[in-house]
mmCIF file of the C-alpha atoms, coordinates in Angstrom:
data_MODEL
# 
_entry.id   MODEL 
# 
loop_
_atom_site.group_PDB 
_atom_site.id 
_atom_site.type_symbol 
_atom_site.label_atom_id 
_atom_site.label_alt_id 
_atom_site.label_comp_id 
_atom_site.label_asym_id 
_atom_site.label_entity_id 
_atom_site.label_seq_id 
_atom_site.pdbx_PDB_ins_code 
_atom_site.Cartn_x 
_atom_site.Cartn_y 
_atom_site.Cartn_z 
_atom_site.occupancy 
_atom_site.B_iso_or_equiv 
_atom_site.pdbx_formal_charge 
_atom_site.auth_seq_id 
_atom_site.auth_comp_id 
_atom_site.auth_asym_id 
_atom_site.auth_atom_id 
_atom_site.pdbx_PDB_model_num 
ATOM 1   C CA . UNK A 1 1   ? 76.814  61.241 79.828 1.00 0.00 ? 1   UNK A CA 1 
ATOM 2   C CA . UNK A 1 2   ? 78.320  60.830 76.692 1.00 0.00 ? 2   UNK A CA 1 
ATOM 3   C CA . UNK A 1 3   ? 81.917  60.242 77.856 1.00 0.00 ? 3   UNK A CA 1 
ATOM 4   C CA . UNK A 1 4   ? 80.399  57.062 79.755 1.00 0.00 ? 4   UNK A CA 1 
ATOM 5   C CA . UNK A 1 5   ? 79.195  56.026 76.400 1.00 0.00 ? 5   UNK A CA 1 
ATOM 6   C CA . UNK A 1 6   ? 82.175  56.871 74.904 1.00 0.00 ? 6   UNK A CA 1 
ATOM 7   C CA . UNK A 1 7   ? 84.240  54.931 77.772 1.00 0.00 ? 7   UNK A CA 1 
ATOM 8   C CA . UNK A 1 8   ? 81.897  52.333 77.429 1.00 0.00 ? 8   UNK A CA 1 
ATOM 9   C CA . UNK A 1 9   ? 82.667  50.883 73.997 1.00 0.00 ? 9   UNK A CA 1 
ATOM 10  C CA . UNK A 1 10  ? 86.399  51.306 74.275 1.00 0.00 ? 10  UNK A CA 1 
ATOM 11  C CA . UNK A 1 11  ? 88.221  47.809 75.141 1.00 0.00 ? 11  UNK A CA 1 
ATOM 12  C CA . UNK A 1 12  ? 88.671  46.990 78.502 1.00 0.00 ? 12  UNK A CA 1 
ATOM 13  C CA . UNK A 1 13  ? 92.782  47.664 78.375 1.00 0.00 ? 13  UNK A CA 1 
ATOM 14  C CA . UNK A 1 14  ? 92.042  51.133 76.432 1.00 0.00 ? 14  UNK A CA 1 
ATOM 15  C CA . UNK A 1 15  ? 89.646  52.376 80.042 1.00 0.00 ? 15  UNK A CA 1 
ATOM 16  C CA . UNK A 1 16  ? 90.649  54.894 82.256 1.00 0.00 ? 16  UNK A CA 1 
ATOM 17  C CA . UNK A 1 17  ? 90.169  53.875 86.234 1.00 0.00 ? 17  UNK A CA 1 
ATOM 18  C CA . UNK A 1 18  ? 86.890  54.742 87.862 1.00 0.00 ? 18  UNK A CA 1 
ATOM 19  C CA . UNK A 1 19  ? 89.203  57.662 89.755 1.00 0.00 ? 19  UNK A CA 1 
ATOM 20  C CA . UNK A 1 20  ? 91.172  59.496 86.552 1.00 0.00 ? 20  UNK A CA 1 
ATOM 21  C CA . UNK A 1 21  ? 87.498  58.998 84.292 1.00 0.00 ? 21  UNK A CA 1 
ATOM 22  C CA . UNK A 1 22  ? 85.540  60.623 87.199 1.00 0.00 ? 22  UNK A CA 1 
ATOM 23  C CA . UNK A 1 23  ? 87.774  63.711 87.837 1.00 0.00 ? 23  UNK A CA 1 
ATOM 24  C CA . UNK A 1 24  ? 87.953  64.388 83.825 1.00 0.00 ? 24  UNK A CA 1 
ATOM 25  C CA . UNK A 1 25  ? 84.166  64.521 83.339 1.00 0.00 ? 25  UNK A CA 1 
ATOM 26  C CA . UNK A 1 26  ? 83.730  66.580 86.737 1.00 0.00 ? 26  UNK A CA 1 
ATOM 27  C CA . UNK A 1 27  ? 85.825  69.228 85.725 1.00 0.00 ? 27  UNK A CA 1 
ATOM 28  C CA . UNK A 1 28  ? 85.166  69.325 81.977 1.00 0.00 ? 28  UNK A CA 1 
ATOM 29  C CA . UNK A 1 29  ? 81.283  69.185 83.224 1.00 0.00 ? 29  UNK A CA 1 
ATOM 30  C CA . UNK A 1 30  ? 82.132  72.626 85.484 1.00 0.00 ? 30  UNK A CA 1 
ATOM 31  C CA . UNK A 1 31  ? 83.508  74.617 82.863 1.00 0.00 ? 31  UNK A CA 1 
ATOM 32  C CA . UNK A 1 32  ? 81.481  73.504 80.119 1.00 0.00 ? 32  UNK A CA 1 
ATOM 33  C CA . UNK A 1 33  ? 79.865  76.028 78.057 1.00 0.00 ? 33  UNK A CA 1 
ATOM 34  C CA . UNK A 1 34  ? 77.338  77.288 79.922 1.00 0.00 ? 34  UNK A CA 1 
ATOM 35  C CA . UNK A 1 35  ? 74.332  79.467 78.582 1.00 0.00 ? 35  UNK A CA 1 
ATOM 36  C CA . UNK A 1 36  ? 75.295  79.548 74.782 1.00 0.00 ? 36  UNK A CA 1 
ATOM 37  C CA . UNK A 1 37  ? 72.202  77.800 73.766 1.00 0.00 ? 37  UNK A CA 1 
ATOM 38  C CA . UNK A 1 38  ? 70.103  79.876 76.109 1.00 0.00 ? 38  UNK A CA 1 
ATOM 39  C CA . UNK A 1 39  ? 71.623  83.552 74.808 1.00 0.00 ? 39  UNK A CA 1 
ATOM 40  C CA . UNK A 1 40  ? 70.542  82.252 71.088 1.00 0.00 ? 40  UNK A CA 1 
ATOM 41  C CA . UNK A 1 41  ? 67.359  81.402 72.009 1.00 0.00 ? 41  UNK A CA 1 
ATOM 42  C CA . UNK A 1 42  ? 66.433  84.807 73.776 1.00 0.00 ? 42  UNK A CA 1 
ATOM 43  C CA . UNK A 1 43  ? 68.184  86.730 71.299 1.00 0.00 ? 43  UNK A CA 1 
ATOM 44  C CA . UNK A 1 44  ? 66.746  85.179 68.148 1.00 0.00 ? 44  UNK A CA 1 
ATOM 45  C CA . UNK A 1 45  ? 62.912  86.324 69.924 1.00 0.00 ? 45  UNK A CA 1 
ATOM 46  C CA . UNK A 1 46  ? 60.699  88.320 67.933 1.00 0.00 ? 46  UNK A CA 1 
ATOM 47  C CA . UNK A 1 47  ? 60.764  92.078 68.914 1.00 0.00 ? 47  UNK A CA 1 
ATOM 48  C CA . UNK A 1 48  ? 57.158  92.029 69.287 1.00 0.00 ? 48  UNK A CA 1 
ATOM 49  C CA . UNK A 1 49  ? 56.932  89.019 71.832 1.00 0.00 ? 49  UNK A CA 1 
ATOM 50  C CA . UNK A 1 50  ? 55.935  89.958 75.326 1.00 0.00 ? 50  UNK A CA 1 
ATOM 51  C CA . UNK A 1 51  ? 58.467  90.710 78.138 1.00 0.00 ? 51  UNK A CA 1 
ATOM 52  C CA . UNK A 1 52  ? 61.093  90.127 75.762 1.00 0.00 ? 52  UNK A CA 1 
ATOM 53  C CA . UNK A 1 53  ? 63.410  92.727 77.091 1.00 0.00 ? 53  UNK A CA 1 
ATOM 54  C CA . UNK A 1 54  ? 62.939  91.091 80.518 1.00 0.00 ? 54  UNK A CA 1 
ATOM 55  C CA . UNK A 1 55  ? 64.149  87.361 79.163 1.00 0.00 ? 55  UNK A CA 1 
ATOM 56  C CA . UNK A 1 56  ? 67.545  88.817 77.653 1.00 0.00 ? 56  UNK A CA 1 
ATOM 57  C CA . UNK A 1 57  ? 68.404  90.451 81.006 1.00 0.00 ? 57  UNK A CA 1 
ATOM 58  C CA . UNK A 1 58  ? 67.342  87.058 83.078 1.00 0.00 ? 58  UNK A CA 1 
ATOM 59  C CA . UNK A 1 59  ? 69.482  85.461 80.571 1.00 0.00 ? 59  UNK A CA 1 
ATOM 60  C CA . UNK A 1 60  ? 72.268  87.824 80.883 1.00 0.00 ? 60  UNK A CA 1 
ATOM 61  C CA . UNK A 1 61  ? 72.398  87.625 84.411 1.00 0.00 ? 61  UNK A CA 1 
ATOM 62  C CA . UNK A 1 62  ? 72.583  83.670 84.658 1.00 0.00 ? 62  UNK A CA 1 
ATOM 63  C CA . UNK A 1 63  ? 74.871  83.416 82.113 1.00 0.00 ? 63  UNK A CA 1 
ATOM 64  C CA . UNK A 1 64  ? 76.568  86.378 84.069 1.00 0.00 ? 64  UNK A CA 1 
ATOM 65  C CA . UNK A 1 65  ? 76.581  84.564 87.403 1.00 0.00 ? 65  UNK A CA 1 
ATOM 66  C CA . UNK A 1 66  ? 77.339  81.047 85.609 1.00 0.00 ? 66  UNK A CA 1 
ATOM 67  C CA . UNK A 1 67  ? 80.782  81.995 84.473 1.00 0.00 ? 67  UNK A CA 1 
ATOM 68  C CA . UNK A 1 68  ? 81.825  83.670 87.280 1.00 0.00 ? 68  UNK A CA 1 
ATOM 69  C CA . UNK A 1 69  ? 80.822  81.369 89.705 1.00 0.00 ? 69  UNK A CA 1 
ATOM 70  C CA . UNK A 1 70  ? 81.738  78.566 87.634 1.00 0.00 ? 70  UNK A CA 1 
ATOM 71  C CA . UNK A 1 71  ? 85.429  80.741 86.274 1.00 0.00 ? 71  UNK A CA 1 
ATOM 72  C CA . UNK A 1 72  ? 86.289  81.475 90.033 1.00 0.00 ? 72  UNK A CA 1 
ATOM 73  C CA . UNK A 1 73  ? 85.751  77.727 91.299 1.00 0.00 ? 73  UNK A CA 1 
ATOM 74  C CA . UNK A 1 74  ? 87.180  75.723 88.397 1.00 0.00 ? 74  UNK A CA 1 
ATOM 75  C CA . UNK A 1 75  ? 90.739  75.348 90.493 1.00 0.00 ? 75  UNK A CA 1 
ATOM 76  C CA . UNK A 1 76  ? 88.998  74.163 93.996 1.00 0.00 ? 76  UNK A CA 1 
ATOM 77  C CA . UNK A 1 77  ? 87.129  71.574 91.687 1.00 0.00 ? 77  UNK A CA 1 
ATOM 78  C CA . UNK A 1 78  ? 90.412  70.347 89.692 1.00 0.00 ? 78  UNK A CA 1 
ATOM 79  C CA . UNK A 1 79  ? 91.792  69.526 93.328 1.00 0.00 ? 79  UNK A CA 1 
ATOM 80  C CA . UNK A 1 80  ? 88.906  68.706 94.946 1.00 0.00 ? 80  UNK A CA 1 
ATOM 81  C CA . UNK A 1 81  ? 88.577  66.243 91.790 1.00 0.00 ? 81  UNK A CA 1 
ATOM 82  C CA . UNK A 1 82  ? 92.334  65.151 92.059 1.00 0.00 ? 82  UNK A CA 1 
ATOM 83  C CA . UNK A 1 83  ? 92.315  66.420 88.610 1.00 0.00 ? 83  UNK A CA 1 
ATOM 84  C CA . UNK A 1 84  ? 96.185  67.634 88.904 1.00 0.00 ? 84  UNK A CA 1 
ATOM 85  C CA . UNK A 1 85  ? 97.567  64.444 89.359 1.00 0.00 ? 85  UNK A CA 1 
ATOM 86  C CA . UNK A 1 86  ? 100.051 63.566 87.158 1.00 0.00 ? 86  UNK A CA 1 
ATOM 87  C CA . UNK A 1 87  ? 103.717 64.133 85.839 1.00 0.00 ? 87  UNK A CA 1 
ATOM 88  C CA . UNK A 1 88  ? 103.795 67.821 87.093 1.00 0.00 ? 88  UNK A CA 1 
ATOM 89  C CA . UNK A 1 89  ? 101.747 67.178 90.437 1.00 0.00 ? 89  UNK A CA 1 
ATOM 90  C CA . UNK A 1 90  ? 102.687 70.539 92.464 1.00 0.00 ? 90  UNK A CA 1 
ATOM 91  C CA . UNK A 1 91  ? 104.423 71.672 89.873 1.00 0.00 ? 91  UNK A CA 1 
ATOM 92  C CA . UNK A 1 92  ? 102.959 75.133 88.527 1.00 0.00 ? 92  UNK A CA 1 
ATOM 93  C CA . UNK A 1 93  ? 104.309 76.279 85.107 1.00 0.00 ? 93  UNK A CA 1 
ATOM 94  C CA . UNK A 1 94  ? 104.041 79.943 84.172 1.00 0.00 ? 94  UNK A CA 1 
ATOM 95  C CA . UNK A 1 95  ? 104.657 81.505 81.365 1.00 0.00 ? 95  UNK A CA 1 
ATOM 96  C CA . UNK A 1 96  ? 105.316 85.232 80.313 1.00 0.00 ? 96  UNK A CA 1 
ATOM 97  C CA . UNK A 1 97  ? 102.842 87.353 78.042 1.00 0.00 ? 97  UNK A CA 1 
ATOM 98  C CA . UNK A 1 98  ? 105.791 87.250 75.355 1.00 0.00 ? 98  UNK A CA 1 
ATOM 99  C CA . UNK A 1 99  ? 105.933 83.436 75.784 1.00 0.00 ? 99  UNK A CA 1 
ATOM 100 C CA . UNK A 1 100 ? 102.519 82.396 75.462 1.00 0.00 ? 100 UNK A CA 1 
ATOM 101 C CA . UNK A 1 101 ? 102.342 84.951 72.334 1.00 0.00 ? 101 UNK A CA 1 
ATOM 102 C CA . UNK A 1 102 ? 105.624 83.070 70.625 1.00 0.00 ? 102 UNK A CA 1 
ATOM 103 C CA . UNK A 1 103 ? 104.272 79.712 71.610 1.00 0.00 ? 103 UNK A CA 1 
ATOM 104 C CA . UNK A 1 104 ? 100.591 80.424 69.297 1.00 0.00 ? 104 UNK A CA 1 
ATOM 105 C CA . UNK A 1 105 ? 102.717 82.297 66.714 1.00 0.00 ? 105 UNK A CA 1 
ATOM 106 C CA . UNK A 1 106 ? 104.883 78.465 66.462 1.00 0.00 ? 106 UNK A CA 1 
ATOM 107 C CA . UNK A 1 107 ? 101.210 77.223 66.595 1.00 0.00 ? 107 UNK A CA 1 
ATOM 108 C CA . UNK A 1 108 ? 99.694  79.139 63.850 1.00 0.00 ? 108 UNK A CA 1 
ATOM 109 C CA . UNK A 1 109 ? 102.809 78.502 61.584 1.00 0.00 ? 109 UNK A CA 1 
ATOM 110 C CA . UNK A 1 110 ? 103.054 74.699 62.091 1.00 0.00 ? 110 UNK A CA 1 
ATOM 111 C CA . UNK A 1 111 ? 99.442  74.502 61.336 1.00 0.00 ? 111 UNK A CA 1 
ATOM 112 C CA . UNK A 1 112 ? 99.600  77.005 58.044 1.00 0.00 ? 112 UNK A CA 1 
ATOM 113 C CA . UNK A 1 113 ? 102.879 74.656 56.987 1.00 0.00 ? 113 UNK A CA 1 
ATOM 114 C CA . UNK A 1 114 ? 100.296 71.746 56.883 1.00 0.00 ? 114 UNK A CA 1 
ATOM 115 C CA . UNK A 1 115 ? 97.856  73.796 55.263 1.00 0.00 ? 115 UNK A CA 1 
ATOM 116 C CA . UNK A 1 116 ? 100.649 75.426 52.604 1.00 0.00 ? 116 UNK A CA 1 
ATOM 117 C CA . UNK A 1 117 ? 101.016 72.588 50.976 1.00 0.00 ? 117 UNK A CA 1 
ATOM 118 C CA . UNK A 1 118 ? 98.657  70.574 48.119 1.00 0.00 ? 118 UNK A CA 1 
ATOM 119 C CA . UNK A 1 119 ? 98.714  66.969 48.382 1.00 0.00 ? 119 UNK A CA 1 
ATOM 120 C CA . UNK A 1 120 ? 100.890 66.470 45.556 1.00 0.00 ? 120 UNK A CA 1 
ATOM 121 C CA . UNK A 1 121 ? 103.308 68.049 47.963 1.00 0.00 ? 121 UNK A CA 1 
ATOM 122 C CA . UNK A 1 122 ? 103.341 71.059 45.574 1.00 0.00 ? 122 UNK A CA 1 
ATOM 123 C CA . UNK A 1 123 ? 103.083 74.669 47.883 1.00 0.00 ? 123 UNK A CA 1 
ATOM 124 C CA . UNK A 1 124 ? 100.395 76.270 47.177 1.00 0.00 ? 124 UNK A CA 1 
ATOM 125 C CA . UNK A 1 125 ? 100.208 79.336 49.540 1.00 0.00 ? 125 UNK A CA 1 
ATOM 126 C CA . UNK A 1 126 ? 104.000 80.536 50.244 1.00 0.00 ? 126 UNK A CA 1 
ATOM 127 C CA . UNK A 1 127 ? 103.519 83.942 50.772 1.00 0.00 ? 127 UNK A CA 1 
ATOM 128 C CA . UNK A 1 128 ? 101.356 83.062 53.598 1.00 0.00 ? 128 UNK A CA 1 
ATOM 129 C CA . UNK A 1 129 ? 103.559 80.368 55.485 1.00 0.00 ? 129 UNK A CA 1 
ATOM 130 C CA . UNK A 1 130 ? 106.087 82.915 55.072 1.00 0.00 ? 130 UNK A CA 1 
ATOM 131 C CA . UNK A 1 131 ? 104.215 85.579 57.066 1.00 0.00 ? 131 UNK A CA 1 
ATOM 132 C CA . UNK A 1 132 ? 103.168 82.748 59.710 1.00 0.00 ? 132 UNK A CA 1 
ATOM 133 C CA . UNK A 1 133 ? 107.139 82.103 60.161 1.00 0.00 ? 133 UNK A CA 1 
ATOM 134 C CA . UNK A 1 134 ? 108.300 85.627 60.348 1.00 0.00 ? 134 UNK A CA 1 
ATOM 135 C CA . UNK A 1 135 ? 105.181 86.311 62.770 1.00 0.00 ? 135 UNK A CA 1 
ATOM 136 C CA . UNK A 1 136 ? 106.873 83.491 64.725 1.00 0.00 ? 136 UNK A CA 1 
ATOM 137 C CA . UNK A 1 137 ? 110.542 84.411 64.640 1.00 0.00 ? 137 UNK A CA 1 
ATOM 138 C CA . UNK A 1 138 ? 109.341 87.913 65.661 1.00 0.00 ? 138 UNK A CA 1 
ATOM 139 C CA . UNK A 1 139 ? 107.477 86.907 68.438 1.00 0.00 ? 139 UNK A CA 1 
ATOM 140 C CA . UNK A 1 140 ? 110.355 84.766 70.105 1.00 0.00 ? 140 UNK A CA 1 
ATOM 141 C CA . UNK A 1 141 ? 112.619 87.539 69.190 1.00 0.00 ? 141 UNK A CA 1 
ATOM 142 C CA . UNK A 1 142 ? 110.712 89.267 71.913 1.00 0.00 ? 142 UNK A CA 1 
ATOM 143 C CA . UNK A 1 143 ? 110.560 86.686 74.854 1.00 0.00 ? 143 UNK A CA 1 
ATOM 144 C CA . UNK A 1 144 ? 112.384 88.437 77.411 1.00 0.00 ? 144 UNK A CA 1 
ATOM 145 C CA . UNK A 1 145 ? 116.180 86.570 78.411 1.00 0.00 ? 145 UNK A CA 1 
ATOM 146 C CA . UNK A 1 146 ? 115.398 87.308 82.186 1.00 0.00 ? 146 UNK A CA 1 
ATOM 147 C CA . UNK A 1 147 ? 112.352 86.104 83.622 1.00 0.00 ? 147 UNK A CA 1 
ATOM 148 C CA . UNK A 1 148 ? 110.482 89.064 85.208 1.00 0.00 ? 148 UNK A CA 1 
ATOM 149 C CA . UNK A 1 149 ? 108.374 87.130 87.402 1.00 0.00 ? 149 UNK A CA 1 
ATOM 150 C CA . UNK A 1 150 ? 110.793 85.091 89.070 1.00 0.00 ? 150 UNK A CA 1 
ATOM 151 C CA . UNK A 1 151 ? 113.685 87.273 89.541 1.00 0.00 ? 151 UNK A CA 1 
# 
């Protein structure tokens, strides 16, 4: 709902199609947070209210059976969707435990280098955009030369 609002007051150039706009809320409408507002509404019950215990276990459960319903279907509704369209369409990209971990450590830095700095340009916390670069540098020290899973 509010994505077609959104949508709505962009210009008429700046619109997605009726295809790409329907597949993006569809999927991001699947794995949307489910049960968040429910589990603090049960939990922040009194302890003296009636059948209290039995809400927080009903609550549990859906929330339960939400996510993995929702976490084991999200791929048949991306391609039921046509949500993988695109540049890489049947193209699946992988990537090692040691990549993904050097690829948020080059994250973390290149957001703490934005953060280092005052606006005067003046650093302001070099001791810790030094530890976000050597966290970095280690972790891509580590990325294995020959990829395991596709020998």
């Amino acid at each position: 709902m509010t994505e077609g609002i959104r949508v709505a007051f962009l210009s008429r150039g700046r619109r997605p199609g009726w295809r790409p706009f329907f597949s993006f809320v569809a999927i991001m409408g699947w794995c949307g947070m489910r049960g968040v507002v429910s589990l603090a509404i049960v939990l922040a019950l009194p302890a003296e209210m009636p059948n209290r215990d039995i809400m927080q276990i009903a609550t549990f459960v859906v929330i339960l059976v939400t996510v993995l319903g929702q976490g084991t279907t999200i791929g048949w509704v991306i391609r039921m969707t046509g949500g993988e369209r695109g540049p890489s369409r049947g193209q699946r990209h992988h990537l090692s435990v040691s990549q993904a971990r050097a690829l948020i450590a080059r994250s973390q830095e290149h957001a703490m280098r934005q953060l280092a700095f005052a606006p005067d340009g003046q650093i302001v916390h070099s001791r810790l955009l030094e530890q976000y670069a050597y966290r970095a540098e280690l972790a891509e020290r580590f990325i294995p030369t020959v990829d395991c899973y596709n020998p």
